[in-house]
C-alpha positions as CSV (number, residue, x, y, z in Angstrom):
1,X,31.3,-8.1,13.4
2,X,28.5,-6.7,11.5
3,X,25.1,-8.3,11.1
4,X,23.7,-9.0,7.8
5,X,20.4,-6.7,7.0
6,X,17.0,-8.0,8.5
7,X,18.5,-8.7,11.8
8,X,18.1,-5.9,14.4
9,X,20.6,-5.7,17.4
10,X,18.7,-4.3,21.1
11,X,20.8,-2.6,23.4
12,X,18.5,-2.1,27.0
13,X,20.1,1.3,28.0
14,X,19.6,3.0,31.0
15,X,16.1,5.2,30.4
16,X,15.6,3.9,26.6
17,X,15.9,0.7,24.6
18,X,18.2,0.8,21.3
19,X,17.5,-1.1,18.3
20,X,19.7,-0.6,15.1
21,X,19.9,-2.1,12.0
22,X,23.6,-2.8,10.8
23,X,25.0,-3.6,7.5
24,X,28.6,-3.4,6.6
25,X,29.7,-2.0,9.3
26,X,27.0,1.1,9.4
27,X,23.9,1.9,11.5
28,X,21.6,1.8,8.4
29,X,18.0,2.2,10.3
30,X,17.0,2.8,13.9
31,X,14.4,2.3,16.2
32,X,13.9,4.3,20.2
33,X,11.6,3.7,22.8
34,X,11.6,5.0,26.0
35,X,10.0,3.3,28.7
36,X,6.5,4.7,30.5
37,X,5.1,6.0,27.2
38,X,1.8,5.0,26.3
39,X,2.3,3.3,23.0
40,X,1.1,1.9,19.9
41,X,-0.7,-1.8,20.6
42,X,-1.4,-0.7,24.7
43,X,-5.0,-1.4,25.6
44,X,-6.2,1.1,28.5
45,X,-9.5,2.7,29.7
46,X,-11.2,5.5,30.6
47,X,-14.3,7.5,29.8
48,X,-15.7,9.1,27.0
49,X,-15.0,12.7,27.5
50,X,-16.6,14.4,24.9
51,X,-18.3,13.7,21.5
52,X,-20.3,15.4,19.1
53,X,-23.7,14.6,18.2
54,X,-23.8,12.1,15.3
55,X,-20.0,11.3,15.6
56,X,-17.6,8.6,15.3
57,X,-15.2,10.7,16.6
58,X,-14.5,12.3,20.1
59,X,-11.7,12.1,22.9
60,X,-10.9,9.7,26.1
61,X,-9.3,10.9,29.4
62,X,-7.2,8.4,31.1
63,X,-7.1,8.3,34.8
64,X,-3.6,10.3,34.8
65,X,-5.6,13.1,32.5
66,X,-4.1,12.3,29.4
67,X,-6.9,12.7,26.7
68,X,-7.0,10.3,23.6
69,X,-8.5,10.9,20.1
70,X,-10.6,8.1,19.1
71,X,-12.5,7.2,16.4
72,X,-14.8,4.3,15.4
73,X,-17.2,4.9,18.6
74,X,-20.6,3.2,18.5
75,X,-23.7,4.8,18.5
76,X,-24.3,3.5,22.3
77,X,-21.3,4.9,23.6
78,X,-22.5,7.9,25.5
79,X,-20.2,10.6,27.5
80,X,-18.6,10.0,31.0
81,X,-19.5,6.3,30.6
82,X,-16.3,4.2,30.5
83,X,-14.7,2.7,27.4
84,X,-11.5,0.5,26.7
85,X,-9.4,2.0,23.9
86,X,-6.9,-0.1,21.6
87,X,-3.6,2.5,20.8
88,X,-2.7,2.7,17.2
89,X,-0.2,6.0,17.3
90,X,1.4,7.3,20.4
91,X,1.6,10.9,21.4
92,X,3.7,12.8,19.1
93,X,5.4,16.0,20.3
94,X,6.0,18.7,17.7
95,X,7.3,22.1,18.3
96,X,5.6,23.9,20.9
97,X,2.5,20.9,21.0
98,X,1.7,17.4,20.9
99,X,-0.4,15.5,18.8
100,X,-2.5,13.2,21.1
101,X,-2.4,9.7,21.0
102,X,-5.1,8.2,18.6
103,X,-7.2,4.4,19.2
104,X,-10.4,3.2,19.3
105,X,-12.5,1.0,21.2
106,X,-12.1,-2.5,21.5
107,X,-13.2,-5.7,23.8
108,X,-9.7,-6.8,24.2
109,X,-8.2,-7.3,27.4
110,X,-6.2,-4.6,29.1
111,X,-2.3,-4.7,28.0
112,X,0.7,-2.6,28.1
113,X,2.4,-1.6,24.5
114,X,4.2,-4.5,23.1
115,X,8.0,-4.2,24.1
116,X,10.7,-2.5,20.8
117,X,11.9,-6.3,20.5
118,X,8.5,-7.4,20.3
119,X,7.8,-5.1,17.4
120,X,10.3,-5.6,15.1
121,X,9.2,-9.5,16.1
122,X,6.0,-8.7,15.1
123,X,7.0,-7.2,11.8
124,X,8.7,-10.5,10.9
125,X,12.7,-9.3,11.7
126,X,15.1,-11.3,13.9
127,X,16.3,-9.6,17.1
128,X,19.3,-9.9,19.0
129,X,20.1,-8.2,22.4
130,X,23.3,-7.1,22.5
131,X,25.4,-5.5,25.5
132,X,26.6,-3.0,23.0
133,X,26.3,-2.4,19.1
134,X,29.3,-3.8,17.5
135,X,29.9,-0.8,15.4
136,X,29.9,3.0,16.2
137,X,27.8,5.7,14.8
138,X,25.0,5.9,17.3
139,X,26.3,9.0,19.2
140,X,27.0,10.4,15.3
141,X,22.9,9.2,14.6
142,X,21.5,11.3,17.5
143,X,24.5,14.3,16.6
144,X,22.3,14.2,13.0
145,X,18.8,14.9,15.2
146,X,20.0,17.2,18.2
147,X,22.0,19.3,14.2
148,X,18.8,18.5,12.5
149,X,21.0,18.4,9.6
150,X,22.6,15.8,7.6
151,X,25.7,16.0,5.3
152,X,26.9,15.3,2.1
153,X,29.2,15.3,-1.2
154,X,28.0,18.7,-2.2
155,X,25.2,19.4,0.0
156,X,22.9,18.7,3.3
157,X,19.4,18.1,4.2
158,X,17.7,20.5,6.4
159,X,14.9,18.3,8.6
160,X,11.8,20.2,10.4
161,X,9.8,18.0,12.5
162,X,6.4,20.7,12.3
163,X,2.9,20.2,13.3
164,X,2.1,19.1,9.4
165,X,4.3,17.0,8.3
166,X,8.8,16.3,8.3
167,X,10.2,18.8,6.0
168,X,13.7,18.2,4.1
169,X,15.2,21.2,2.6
170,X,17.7,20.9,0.3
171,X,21.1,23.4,0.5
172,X,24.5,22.9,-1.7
173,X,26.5,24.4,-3.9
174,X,25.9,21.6,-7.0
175,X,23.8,22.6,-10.2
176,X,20.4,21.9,-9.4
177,X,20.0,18.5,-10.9
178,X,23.0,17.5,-9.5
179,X,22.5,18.6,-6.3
180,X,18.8,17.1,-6.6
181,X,20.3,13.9,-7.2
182,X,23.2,13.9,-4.8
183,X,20.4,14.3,-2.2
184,X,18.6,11.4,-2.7
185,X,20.9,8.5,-1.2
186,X,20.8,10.9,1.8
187,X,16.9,11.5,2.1
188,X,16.5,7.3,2.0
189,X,18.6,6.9,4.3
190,X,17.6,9.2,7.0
191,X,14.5,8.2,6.9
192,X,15.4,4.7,8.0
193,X,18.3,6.4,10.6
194,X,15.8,8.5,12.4
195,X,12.6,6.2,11.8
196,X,10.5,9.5,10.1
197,X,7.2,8.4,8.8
198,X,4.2,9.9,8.7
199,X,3.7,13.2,6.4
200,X,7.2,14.0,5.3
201,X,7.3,16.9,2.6
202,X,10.5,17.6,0.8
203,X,11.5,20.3,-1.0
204,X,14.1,19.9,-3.8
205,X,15.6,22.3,-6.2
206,X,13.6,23.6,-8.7
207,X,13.8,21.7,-12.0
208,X,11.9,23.2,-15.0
209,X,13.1,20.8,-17.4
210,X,10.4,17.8,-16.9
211,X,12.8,15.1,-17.6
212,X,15.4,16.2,-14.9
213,X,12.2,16.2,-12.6
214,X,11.8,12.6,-13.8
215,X,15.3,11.6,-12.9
216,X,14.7,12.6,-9.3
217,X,11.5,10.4,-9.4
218,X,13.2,7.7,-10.6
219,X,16.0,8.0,-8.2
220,X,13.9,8.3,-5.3
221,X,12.2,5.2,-6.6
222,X,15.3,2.8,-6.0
223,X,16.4,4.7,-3.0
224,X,13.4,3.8,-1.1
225,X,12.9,0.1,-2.3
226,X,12.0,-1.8,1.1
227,X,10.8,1.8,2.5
228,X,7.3,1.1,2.9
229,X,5.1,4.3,1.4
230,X,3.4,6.5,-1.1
231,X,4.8,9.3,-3.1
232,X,4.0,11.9,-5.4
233,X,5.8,13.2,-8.3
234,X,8.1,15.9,-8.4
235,X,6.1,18.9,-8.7
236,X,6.7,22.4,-11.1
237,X,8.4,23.6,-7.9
238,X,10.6,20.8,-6.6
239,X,8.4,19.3,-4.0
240,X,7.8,15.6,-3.6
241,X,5.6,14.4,-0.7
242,X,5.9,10.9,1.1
243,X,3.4,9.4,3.7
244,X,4.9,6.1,5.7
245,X,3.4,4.6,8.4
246,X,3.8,6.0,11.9
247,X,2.8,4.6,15.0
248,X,4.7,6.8,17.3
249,X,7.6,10.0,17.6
250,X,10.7,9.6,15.6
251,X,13.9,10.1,17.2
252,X,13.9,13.2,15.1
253,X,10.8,14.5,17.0
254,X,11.8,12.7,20.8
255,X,15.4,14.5,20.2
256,X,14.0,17.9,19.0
257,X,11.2,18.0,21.5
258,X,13.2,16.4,24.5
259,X,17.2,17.5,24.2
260,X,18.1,17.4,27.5
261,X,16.1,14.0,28.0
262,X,18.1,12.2,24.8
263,X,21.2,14.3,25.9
264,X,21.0,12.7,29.3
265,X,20.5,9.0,28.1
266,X,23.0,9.3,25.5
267,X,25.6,10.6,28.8
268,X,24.7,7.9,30.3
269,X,25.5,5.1,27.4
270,X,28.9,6.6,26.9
271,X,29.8,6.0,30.8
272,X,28.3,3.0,31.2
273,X,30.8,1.9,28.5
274,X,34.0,3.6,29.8
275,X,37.1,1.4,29.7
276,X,39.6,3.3,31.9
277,X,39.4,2.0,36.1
278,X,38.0,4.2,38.4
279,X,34.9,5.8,39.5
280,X,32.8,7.7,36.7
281,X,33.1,11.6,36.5
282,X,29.8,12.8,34.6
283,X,30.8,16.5,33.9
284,X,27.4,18.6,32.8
285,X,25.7,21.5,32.5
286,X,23.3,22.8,35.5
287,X,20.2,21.8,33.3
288,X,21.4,18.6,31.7
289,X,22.3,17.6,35.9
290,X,18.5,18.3,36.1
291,X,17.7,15.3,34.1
292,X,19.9,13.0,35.4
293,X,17.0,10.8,37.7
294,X,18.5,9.2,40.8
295,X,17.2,5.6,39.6
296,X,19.5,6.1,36.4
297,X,22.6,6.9,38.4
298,X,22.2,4.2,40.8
299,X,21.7,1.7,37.5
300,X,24.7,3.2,36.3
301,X,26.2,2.3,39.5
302,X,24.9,-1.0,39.0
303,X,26.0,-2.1,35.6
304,X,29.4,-0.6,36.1
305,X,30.0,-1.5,39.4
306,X,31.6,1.7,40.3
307,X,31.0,5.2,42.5
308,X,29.4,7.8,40.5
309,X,30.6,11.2,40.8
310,X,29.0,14.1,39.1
311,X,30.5,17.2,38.2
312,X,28.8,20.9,37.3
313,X,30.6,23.2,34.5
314,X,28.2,25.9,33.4
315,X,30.6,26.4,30.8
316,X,30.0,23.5,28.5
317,X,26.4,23.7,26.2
318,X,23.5,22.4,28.3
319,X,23.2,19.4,25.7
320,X,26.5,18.5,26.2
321,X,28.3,16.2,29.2
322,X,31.6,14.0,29.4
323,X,32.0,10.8,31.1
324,X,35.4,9.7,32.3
325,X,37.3,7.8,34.7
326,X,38.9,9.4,37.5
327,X,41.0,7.9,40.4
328,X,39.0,6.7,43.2
């Protein structure tokens, strides 16, 4: 049965929680966090690593050596003293580096991150944990991020997760208005699917007639109703920028960054859900066997209540594994 929009459903996998948005029968927005990250709303300290003179600015290091820009430091706060530190975005890993985590100092008492469920409490939604969404389409959601593409009627979007900002490129076969227009339904919704915010740039065919630009604007206007951001015209050249809040990675930037991580959780939900009787074959690739921790296969074991066997076929794409029952 699906749930009327406003109320997210939490599934508490194995190595991630779930939450997903479903309306008619569709995942229409979706949230991931994986546990162990240092996240948005965590209070920690450390000590003022470095600063330059005269600045509100400078970094943290943790005890484990993660560093932390932080802004907002008083004048008294002096390098290599220590220094409590309220988290406002979470590490975000692009490409081939991260963007470190971002706070700034605070007198509150020290706290992990709020959990996903509290969250999406805190930003006024009703949550419901669920064994299992009641609809499919989250193996076809994380298909969309591992592709980094997204389809449709005449078309697909093209998503970059780079060190500025999310680009969308436009590709298709439609006149340019038409294809500028098809595009839009799918741009909304992607951004709710993969949870992009942040600096997202996107790059539509180019429209010289000002009015066709105008109809773009306008669409993108109703498509994102409820999509909390800002957003610039259509430009001469068929690029419209949007900036939306972002507290932490998308799934478009944990699945890009991480593939064999998100490969290996998203194994693991499809056997922990297999009907057939009998122990659990996990066929996978060398490196995606790599990733599978011993503490996930022994909840596996757990939840299921059945032996866990895994298998190694070097043959089959390192992001891809089965799970299936086999006679015991």
């Amino acid at each position: 049965m699906a749930e009327t929009p406003g109320t997210w459903l939490i599934e508490r996998g194995i190595g991630e929680t779930r939450a997903a948005l479903v309306h008619n029968d569709s995942i229409i927005a979706a949230r991931l966090a994986w546990p162990g990250e240092l996240a948005a709303g965590a209070v920690v300290e450390g000590v003022l690593a470095s600063r330059a003179s005269g600045s509100a600015r400078g970094t943290v290091r943790l005890d484990g050596g993660e560093e932390l820009l932080v802004d907002r430091l008083p004048k008294s706060a002096s390098e290599g003293a220590p220094i409590r530190i309220l988290i406002h975005r979470a590490r975000i890993d692009e490409g081939t580096r991260s963007k470190r985590a971002q706070g700034r100092p605070t007198d509150a008492p020290l706290r992990p991150a709020p959990t996903l469920e509290e969250r999406l409490k805190g930003e006024g939604d009703e949550v419901r944990i669920v064994p299992r969404f009641p609809v499919t389409g989250w193996s076809e959601l994380i298909a969309e991020a591992f592709e980094r593409q997204v389809t449709f009627d005449g078309g697909a979007l093209h998503l970059s997760p780079t060190p500025a900002m999310t680009l969308i490129d436009i590709d298709g076969t439609l006149p340019p208005r038409a294809l500028a227009l098809a595009a839009v339904p799918a741009i909304a919704a992607s951004l709710m699917r993969l949870d992009i915010g942040g600096s997202i740039g996107i790059d539509f065919p180019t429209l010289q007639d000002k009015a066709d630009r105008r109809a773009v604007d306008a669409a993108l206007e109703q498509a994102l109703q409820g999509f909390a951001h800002e957003r610039t015209a259509m430009n001469g050249f068929g690029f419209v920028q949007i900036v939306a809040r972002m507290e932490g990675p998308s799934i478009l930037h944990r699945v890009t960054r991480h593939r064999l991580a998100a490969a290996a959780r998203l194994l693991l939900r499809r056997a922990e859900h297999v009907a057939d009787p009998g122990a659990i074959l996990l066929t996978v690739h060398p490196a995606l066997q790599a990733r599978l921790k011993a503490e996930w296969i022994g909840e596996l074991a757990r939840r299921t209540g059945r032996e866990i066997r895994i298998g190694v076929d070097p043959a089959l794409a390192p992001e891809a594994g089965m799970a299936q029952a086999v006679p015991l």
